[in-house]
C-alpha positions as CSV (number, residue, x, y, z in Angstrom):
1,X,-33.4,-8.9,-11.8
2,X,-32.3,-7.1,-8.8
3,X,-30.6,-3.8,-8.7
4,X,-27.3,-5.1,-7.4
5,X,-24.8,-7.7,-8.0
6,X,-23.0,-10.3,-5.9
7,X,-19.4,-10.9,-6.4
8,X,-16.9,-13.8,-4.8
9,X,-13.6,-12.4,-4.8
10,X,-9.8,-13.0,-3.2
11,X,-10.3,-12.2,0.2
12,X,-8.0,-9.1,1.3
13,X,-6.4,-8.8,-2.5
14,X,-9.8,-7.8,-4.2
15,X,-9.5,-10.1,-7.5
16,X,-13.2,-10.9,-8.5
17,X,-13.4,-14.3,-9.7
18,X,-17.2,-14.6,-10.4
19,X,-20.4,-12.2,-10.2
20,X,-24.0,-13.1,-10.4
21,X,-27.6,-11.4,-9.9
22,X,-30.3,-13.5,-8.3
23,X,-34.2,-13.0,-9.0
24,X,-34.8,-12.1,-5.8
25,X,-32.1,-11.0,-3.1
26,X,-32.0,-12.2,0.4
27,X,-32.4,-9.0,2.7
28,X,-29.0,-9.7,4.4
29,X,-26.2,-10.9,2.5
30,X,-25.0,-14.4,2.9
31,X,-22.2,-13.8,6.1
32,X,-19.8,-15.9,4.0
33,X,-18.7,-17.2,0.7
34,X,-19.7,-20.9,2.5
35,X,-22.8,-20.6,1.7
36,X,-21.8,-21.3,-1.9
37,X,-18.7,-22.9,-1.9
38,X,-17.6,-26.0,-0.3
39,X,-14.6,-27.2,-1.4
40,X,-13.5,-23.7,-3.1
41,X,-14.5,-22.3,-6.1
42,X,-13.3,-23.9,-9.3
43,X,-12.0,-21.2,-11.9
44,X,-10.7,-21.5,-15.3
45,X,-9.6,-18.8,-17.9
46,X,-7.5,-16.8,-16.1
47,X,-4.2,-14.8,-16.9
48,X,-3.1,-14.4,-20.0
49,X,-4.5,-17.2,-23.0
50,X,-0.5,-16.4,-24.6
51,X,0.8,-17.8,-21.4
52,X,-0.3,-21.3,-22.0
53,X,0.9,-24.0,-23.7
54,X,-2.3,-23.6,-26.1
55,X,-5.7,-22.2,-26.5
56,X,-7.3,-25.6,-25.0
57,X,-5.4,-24.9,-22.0
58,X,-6.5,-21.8,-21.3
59,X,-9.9,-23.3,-21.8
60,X,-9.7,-26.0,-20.2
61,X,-7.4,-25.7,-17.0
62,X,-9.6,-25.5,-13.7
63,X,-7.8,-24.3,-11.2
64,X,-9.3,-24.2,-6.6
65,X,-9.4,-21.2,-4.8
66,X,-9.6,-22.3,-1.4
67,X,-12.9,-21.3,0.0
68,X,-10.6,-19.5,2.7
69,X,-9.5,-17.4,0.6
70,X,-12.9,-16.5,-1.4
71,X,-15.1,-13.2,0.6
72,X,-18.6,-12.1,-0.8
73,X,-19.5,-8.6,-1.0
74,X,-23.1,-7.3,-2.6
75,X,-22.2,-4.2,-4.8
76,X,-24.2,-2.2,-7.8
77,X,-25.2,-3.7,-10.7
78,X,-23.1,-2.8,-13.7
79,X,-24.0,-5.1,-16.5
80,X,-20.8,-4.3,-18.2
81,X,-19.1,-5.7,-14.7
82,X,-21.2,-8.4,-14.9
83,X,-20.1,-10.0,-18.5
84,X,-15.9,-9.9,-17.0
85,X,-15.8,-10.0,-13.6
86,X,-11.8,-10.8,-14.2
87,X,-11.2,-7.6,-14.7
88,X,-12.3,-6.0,-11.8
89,X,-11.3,-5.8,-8.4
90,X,-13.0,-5.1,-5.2
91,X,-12.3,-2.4,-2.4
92,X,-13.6,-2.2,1.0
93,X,-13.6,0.2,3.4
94,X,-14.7,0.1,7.4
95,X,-16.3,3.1,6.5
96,X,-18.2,3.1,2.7
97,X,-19.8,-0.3,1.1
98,X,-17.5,-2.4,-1.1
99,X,-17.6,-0.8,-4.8
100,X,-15.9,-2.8,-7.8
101,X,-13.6,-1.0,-10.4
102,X,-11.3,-2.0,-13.0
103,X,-7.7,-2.5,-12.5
104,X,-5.6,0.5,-13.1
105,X,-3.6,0.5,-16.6
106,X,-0.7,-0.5,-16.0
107,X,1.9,-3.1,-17.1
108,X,1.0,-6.3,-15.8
109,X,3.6,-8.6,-13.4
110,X,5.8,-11.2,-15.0
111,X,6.5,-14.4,-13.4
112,X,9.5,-16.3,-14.5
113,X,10.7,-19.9,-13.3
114,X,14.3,-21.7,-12.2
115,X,13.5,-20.4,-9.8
116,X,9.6,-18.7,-9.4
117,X,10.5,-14.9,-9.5
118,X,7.4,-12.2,-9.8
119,X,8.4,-9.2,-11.1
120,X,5.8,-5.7,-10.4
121,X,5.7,-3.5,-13.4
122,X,6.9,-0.6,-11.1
123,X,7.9,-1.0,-7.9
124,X,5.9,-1.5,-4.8
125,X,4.6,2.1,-2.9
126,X,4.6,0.1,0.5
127,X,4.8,-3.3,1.7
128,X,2.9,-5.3,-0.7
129,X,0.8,-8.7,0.5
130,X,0.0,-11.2,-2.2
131,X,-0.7,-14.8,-2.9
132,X,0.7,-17.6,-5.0
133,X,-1.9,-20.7,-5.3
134,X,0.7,-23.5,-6.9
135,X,-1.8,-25.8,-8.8
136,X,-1.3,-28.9,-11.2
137,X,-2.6,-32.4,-12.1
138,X,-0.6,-34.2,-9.6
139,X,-2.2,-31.7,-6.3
140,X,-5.5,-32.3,-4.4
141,X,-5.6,-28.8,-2.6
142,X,-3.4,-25.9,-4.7
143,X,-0.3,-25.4,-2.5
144,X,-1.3,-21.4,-1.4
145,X,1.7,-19.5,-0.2
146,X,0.9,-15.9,1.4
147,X,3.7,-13.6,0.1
148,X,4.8,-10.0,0.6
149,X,6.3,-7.1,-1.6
150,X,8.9,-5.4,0.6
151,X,8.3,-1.3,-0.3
152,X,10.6,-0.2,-3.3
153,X,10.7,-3.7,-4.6
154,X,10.4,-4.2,-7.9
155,X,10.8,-8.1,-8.0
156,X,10.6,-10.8,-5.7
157,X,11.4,-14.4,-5.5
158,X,9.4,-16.4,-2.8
159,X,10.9,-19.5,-1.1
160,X,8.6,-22.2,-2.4
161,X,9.9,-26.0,-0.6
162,X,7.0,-27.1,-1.8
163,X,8.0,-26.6,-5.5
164,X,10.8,-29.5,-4.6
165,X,8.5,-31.9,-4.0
166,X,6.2,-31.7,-7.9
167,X,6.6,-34.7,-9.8
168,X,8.9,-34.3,-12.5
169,X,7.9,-34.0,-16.3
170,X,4.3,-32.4,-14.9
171,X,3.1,-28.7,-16.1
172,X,2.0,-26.6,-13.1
173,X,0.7,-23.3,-12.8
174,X,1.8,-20.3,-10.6
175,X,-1.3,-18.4,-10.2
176,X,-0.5,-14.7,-9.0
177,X,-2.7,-12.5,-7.4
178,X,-0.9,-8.8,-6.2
179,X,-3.5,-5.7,-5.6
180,X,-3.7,-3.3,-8.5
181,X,-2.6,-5.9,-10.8
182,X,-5.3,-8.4,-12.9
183,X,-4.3,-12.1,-11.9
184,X,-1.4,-13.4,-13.6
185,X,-0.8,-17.2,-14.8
186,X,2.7,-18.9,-15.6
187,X,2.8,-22.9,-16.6
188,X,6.1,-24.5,-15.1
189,X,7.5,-27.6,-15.2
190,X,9.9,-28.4,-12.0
């Protein structure tokens, strides 16, 4: 095993949705998340297993990240990081290499429905951006809709059209992901 790890993560938000070691590294880091992704990366477990209808839900659910949205970065090898790469979020810098960390303690967003309303445990220091994948059984592609925290805002509620035209009688998930927050999960029916 190499000395270093490679993690896939939310492109400009940080969340790490995977990380893996290889037996041998390449010498230059793949200059995309392409390389391993095609169609997106399919992700299940995440948010909250008391925020689904039951445990086999929260087991079970894949959900796509677009492979749009997905970055690479190479960082250290923490074998800790390695076992729950959910709770950990990547920074880059222009100027330092990408280093992983956990989420700061705080209280984590709440996302309500009728209608979808995200609420920040305190409010946001400065305008905020963050993204809302839409995903369910009757959608090819999650519905992604790029939204941002005005400074001093403690909740927002993001115009969704798209939530008008969900079949009926169908459970889909709002799946959240704000910086300094781990990614939140909220089953809806329209």
């Amino acid at each position: 095993m190499t000395p270093q790890m490679d993690v896939l993560y939310v492109k400009d938000l940080g969340h790490v949705l995977a990380a893996f070691t290889r037996v041998s590294e390449p010498d230059q880091l793949e200059a995309s998340a392409a390389a391993f992704l095609t169609t997106g990366l399919y992700v299940r477990g995440l948010g909250n297993p008391a925020g689904y209808p039951s445990p086999s839900d929260f087991n079970s659910q894949n959900y796509l990240v677009p492979p749009d949205r997905i970055a690479l970065a190479r960082v250290a090898l923490n074998s800790a990081q390695l076992a729950a790469p959910r709770a950990l979020t990547v920074t880059i810098s222009p100027s330092s290499p990408p280093t992983v960390s956990s989420f700061p303690s705080i209280a984590p967003l709440t996302i309500t429905t009728g209608p979808l309303k995200v609420t920040l445990a305190q409010p946001a220091a400065a305008d905020t951006p963050f993204l809302i994948l839409l995903d369910g059984p009757s959608l090819d592609t999650p519905i992604e809709q790029p939204c941002i925290f005005p400074q001093g805002a403690l909740d927002f509620t993001p115009t969704l059209p798209a939530i008008s035209t969900l079949s009926g009688g169908v459970t889909y998930y709002a799946i959240v992901f704000v910086p300094n927050y781990p990614v939140s999960v909220h089953n809806f029916m329209p």
